[in-house]
C-alpha atoms as a printed R data frame, in Angstrom:
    type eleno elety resid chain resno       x       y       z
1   ATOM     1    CA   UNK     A     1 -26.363 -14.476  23.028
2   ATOM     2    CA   UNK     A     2 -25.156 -12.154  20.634
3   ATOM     3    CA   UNK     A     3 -24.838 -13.185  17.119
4   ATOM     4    CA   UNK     A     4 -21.150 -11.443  16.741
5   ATOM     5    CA   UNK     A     5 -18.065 -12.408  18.894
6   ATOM     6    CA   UNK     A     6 -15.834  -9.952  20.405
7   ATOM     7    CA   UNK     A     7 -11.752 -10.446  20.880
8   ATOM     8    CA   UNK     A     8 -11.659 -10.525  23.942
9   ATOM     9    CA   UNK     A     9 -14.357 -12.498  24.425
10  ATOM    10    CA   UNK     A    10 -13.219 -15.317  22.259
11  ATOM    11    CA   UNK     A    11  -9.690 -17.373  23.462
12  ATOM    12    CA   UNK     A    12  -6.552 -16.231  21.682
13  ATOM    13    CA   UNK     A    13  -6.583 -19.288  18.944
14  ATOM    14    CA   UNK     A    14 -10.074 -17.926  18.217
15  ATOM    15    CA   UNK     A    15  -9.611 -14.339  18.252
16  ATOM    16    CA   UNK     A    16  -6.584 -15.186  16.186
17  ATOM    17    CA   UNK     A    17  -8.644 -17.179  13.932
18  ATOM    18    CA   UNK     A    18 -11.666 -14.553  13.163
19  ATOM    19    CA   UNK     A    19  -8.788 -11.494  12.833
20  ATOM    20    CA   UNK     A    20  -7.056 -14.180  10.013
21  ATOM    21    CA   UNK     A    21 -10.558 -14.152   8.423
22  ATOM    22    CA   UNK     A    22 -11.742 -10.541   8.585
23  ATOM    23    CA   UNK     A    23  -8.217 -10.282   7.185
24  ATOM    24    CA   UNK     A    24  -8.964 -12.400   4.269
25  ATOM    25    CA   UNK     A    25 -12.448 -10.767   3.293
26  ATOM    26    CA   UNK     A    26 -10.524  -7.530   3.138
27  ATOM    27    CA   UNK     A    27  -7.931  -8.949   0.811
28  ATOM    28    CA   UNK     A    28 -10.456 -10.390  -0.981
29  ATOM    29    CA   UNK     A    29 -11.975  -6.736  -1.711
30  ATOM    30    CA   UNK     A    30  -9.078  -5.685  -2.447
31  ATOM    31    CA   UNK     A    31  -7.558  -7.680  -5.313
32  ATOM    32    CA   UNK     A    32 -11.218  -6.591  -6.689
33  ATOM    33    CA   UNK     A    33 -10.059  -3.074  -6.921
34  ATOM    34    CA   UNK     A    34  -8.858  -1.460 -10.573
35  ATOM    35    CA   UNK     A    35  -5.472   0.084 -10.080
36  ATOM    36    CA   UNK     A    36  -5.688   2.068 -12.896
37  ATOM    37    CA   UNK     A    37  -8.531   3.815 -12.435
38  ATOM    38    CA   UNK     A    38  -8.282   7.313 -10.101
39  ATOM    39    CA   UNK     A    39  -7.760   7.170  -6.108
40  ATOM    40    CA   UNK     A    40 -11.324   8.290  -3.958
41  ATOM    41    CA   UNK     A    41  -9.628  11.580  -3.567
42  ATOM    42    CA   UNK     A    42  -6.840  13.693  -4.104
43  ATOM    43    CA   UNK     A    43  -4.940  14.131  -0.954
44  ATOM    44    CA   UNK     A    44  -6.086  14.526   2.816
45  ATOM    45    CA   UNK     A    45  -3.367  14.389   4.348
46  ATOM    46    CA   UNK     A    46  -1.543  17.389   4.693
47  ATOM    47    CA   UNK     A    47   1.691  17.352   2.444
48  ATOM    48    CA   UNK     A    48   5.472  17.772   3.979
49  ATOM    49    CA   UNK     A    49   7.235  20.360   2.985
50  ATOM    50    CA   UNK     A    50  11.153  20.018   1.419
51  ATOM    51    CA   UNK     A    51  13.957  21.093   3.393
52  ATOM    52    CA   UNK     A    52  14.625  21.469   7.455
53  ATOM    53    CA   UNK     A    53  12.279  20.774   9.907
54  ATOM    54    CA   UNK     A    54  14.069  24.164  11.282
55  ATOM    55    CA   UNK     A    55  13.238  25.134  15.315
56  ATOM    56    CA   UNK     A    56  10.253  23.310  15.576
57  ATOM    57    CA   UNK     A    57  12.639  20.227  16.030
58  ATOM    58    CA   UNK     A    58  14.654  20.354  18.779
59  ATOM    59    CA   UNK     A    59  17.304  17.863  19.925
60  ATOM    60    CA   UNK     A    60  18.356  17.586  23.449
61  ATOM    61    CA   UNK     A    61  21.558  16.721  25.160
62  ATOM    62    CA   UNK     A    62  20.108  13.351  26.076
63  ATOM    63    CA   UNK     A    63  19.307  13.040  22.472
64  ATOM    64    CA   UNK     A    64  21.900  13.902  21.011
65  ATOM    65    CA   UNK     A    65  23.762  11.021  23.421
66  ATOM    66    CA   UNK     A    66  21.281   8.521  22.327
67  ATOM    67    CA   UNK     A    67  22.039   9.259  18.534
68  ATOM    68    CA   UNK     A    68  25.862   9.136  19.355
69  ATOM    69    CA   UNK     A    69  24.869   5.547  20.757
70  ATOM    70    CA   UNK     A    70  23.482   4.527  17.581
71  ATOM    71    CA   UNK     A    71  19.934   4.512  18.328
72  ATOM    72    CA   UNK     A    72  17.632   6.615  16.552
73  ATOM    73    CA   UNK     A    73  15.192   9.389  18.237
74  ATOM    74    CA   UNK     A    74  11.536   9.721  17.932
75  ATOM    75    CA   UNK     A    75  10.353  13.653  18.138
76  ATOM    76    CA   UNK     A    76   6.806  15.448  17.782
77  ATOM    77    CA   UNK     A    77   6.571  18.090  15.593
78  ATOM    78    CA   UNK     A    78   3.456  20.574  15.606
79  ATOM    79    CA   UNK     A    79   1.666  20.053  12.183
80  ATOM    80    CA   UNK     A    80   1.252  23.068  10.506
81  ATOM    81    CA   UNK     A    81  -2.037  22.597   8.420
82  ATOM    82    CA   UNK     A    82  -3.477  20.982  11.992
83  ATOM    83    CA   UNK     A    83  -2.265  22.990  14.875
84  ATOM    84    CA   UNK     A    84  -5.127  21.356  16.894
85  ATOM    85    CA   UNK     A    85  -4.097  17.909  15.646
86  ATOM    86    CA   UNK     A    86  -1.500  15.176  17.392
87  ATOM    87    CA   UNK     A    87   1.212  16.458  15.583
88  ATOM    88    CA   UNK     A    88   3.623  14.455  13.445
89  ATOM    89    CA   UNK     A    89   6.026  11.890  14.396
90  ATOM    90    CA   UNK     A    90   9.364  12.284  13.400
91  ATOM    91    CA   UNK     A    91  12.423   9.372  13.532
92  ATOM    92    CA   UNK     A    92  15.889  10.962  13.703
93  ATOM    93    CA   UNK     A    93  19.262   8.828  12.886
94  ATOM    94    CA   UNK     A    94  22.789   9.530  12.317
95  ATOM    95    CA   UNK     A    95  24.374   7.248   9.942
96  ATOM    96    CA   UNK     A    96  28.466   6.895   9.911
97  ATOM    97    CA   UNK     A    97  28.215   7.009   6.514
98  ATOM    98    CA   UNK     A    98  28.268  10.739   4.016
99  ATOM    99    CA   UNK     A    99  25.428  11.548   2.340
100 ATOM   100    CA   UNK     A   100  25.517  10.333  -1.479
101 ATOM   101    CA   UNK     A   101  25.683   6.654   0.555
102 ATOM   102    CA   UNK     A   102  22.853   7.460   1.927
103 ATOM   103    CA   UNK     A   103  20.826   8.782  -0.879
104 ATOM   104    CA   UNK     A   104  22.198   5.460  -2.829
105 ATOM   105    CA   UNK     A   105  19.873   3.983  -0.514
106 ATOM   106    CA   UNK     A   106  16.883   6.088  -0.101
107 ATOM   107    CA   UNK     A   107  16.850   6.862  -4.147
108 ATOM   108    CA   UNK     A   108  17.497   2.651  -5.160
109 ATOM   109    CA   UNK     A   109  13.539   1.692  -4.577
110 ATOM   110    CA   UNK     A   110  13.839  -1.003  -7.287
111 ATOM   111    CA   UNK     A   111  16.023  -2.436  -4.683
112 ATOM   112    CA   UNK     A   112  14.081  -2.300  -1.172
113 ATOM   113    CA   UNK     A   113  12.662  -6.039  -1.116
114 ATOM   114    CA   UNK     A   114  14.903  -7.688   1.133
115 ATOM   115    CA   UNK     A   115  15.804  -4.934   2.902
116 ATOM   116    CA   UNK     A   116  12.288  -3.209   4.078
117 ATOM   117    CA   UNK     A   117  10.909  -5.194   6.460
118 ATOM   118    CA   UNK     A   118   6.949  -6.945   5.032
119 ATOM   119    CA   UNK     A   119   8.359  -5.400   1.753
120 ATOM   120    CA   UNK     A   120   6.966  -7.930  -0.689
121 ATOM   121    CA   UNK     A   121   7.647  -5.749  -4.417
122 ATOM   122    CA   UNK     A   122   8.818  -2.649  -4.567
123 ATOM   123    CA   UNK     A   123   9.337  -1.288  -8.737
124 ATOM   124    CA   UNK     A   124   9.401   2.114 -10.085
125 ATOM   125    CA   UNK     A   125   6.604   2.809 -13.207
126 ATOM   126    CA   UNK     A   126   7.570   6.526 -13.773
127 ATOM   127    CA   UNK     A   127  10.575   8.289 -13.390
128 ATOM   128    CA   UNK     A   128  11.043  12.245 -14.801
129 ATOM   129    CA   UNK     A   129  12.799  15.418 -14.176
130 ATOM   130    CA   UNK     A   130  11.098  18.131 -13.481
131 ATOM   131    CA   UNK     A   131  11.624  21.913 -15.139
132 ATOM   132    CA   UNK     A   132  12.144  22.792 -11.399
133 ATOM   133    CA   UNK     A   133  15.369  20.209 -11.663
134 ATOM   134    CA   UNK     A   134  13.317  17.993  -9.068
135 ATOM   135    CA   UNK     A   135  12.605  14.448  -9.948
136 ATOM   136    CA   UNK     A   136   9.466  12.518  -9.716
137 ATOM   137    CA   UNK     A   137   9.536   8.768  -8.799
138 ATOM   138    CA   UNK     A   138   6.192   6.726  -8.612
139 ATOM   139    CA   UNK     A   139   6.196   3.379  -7.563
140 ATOM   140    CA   UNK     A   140   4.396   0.205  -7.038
141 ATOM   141    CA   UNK     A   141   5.099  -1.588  -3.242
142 ATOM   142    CA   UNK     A   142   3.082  -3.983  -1.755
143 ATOM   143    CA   UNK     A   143   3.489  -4.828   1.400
144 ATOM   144    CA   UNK     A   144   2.690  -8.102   3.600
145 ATOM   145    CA   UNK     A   145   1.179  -7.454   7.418
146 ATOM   146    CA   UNK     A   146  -0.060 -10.680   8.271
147 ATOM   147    CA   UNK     A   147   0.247 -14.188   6.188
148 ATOM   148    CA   UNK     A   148  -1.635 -13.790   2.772
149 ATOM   149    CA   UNK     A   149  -2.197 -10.041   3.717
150 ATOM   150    CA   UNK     A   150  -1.389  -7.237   1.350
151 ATOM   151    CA   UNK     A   151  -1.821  -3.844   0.520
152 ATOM   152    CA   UNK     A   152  -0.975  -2.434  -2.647
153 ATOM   153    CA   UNK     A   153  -0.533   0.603  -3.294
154 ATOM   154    CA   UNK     A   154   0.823   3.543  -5.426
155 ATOM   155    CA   UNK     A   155   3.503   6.585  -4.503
156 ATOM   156    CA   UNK     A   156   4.130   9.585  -6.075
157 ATOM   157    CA   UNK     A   157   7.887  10.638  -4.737
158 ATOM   158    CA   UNK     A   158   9.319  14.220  -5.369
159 ATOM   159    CA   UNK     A   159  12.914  14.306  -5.146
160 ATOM   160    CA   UNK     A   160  14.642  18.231  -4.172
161 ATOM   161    CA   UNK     A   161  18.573  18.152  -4.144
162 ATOM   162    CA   UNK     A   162  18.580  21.334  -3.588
163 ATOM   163    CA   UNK     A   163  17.041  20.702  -0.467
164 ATOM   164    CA   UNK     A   164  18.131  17.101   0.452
165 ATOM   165    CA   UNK     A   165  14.872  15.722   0.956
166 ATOM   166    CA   UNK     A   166  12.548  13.535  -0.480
167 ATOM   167    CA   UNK     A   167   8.563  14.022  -0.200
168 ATOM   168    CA   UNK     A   168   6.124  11.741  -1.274
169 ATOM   169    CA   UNK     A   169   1.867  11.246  -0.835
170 ATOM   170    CA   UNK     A   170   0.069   8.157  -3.127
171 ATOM   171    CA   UNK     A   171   0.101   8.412  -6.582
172 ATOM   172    CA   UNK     A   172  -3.908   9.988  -6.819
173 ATOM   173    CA   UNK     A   173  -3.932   8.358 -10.490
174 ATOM   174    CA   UNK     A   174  -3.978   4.936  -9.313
175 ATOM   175    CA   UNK     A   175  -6.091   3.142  -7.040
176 ATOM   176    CA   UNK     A   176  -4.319   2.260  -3.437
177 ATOM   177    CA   UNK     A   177  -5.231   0.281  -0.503
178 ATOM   178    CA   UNK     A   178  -4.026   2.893   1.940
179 ATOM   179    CA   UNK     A   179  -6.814   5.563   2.060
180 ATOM   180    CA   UNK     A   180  -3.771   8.424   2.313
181 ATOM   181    CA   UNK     A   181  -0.228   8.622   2.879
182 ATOM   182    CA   UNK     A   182   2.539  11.522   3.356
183 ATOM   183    CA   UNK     A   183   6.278  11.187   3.667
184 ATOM   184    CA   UNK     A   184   9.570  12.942   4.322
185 ATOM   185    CA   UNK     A   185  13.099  11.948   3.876
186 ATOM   186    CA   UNK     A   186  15.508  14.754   4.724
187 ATOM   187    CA   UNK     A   187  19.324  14.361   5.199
188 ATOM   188    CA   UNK     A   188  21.984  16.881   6.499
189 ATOM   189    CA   UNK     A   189  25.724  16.814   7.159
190 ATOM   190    CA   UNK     A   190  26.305  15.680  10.858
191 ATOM   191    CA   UNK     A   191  27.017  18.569  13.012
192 ATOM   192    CA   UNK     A   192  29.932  17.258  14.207
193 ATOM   193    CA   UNK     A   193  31.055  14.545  12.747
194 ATOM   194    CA   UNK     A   194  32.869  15.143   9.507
195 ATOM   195    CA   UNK     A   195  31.658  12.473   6.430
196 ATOM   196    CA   UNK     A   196  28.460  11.349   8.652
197 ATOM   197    CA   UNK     A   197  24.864  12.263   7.806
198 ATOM   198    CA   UNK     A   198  21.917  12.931  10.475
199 ATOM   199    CA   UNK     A   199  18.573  11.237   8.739
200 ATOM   200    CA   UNK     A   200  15.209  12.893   9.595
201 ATOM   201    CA   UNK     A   201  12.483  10.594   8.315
202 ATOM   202    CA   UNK     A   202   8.391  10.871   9.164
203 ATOM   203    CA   UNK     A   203   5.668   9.408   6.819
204 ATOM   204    CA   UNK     A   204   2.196   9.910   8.446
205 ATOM   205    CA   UNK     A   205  -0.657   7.094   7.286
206 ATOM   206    CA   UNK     A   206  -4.648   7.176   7.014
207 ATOM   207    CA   UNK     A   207  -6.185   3.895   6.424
208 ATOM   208    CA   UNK     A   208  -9.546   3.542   4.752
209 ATOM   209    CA   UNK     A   209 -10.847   1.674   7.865
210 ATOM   210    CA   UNK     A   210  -9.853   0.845  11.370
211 ATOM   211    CA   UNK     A   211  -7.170  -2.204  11.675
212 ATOM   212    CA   UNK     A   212  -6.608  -4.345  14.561
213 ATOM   213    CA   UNK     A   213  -4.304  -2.437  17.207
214 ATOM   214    CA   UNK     A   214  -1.180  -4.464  16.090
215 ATOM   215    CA   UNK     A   215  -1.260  -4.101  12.555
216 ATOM   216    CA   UNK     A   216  -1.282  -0.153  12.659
217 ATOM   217    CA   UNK     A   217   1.751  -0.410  15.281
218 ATOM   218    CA   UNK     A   218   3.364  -2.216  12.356
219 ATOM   219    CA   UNK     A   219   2.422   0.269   9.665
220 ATOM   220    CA   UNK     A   220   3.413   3.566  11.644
221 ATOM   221    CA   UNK     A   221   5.444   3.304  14.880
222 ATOM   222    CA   UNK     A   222   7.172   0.060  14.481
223 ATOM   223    CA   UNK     A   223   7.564   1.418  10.528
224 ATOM   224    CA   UNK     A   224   9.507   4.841  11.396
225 ATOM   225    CA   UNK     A   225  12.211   2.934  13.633
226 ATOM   226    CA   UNK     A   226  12.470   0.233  10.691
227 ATOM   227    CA   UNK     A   227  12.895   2.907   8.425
228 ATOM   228    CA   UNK     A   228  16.196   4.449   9.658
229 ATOM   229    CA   UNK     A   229  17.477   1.284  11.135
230 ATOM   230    CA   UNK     A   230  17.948  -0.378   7.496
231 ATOM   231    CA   UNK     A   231  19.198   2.622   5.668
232 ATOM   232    CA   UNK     A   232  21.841   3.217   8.534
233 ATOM   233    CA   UNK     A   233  22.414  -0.614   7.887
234 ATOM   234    CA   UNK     A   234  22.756  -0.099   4.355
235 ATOM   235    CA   UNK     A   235  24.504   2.944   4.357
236 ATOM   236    CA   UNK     A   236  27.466   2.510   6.221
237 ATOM   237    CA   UNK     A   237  27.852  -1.387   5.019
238 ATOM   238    CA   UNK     A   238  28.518   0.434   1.260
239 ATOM   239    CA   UNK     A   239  29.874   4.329   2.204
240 ATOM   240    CA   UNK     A   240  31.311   4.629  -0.854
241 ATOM   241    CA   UNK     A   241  27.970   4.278  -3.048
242 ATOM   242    CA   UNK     A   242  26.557   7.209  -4.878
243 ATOM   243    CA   UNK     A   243  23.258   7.627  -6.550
244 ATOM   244    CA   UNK     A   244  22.516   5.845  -9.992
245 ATOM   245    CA   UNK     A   245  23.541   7.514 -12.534
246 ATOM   246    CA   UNK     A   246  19.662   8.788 -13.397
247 ATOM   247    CA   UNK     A   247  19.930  10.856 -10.020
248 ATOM   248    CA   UNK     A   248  23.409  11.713  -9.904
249 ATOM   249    CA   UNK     A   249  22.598  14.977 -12.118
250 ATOM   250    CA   UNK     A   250  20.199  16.492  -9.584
251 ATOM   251    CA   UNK     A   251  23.582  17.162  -7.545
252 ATOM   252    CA   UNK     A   252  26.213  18.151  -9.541
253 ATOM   253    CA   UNK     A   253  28.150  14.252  -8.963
């Protein structure tokens, strides 16, 4: 017999069981780990750029029916840096809510627990303004896949008003438990409905080692619906929010 045991070959209490304790040995590595001392790398993943996603995202009729609905949209874009590559997945939403409510949202990190689902701390360690008049916002999340499983880790957010979006990788300073990460927020002004905002939101993850199928499902696909679903929550519970006052120059409020 073999001396290791598959999942499928073990009954669902035991598969259950061994996933629970693989899970645990990894944890256990990680709280090893010194945050403060530099990530493996500086970036693999290949960064987003501010602004429009332009014609390489296309809406159709049929999406543009399901985002009238209330749903959000999932779309593949080509990725630039990786034309022979997947592609990127990106989650569209329209809100019925203007724009500085949203932002109030996206920009408030010290206030995602609660409303992020697996969010377990979420606390900003740096925040600057840029000679460019962006803003840089780094901060600390952990988040909680399965019980008394965590990753930690460290982002480095760059905030464009100009451009209404919000790009972000891991802060390469720090040590992280994801092995890469690389995000987009980007608003606009519906096209057609006056004082709503269309969210386009993608944030592509590379893990330092293969996951169970289930836990990656939660960290990407299930994660870009979640995503838009609680800001459009948020958003149009409170559409009279702006920005803190710390952001509220980058626009002009």
């Amino acid at each position: 017999m073999a001396s290791s045991l598959s999942y499928r070959r073990c009954g669902p209490a035991a598969a259950l069981l061994l996933l629970l304790l693989s899970v645990s040995l990894l944890l256990s590595a990680h709280g090893k780990r010194n945050r403060n001392a530099p990530h493996h790398h500086r970036g693999i993943l290949s960064p987003y750029k501010p602004g429009p996603f332009g014609s390489v995202l296309s809406l159709k009729p049929n999406d543009e029916n399901s985002l009238s609905s209330g749903k959000s949209v999932m779309k593949q874009i080509p990725n630039e840096d990786d034309p022979k590559g997947g592609g990127r997945a990106i989650c569209v939403q329209d809100i019925d809510a203007p724009k500085k409510a949203v932002w109030s949202q996206i920009l408030d990190l010290n206030s995602y627990v609660g409303k992020v689902n697996k969010l377990k701390e979420s606390k900003n360690y740096c925040v600057v303004k840029n000679p460019d008049k962006s803003m840089t916002i780094k901060t600390k999340m952990i988040i909680g896949v399965l019980p008394g499983y965590k990753y930690e880790c460290y982002y480095d957010h760059t905030l464009f008003s100009d451009k209404d979006s919000l790009i972000w990788s891991l802060d390469y300073d720090k040590t992280s438990d994801f092995d890469d990460v690389a995000g987009h927020w980007h608003l606009e002004d519906h096209p057609t409905k006056p004082g709503c905002t269309r969210v386009f939101y993608g944030c592509d993850l590379k893990m330092r080692s293969a996951v169970p199928g289930p836990v990656l499902d939660i960290l990407t696909k299930k994660a870009l619906r979640d995503a838009t679903a609680w800001v459009k929550r948020e958003s149009e519970g409170a559409p009279g929010a702006v920005p803190s006052d710390e952001f509220a120059p980058a626009w002009g409020w």
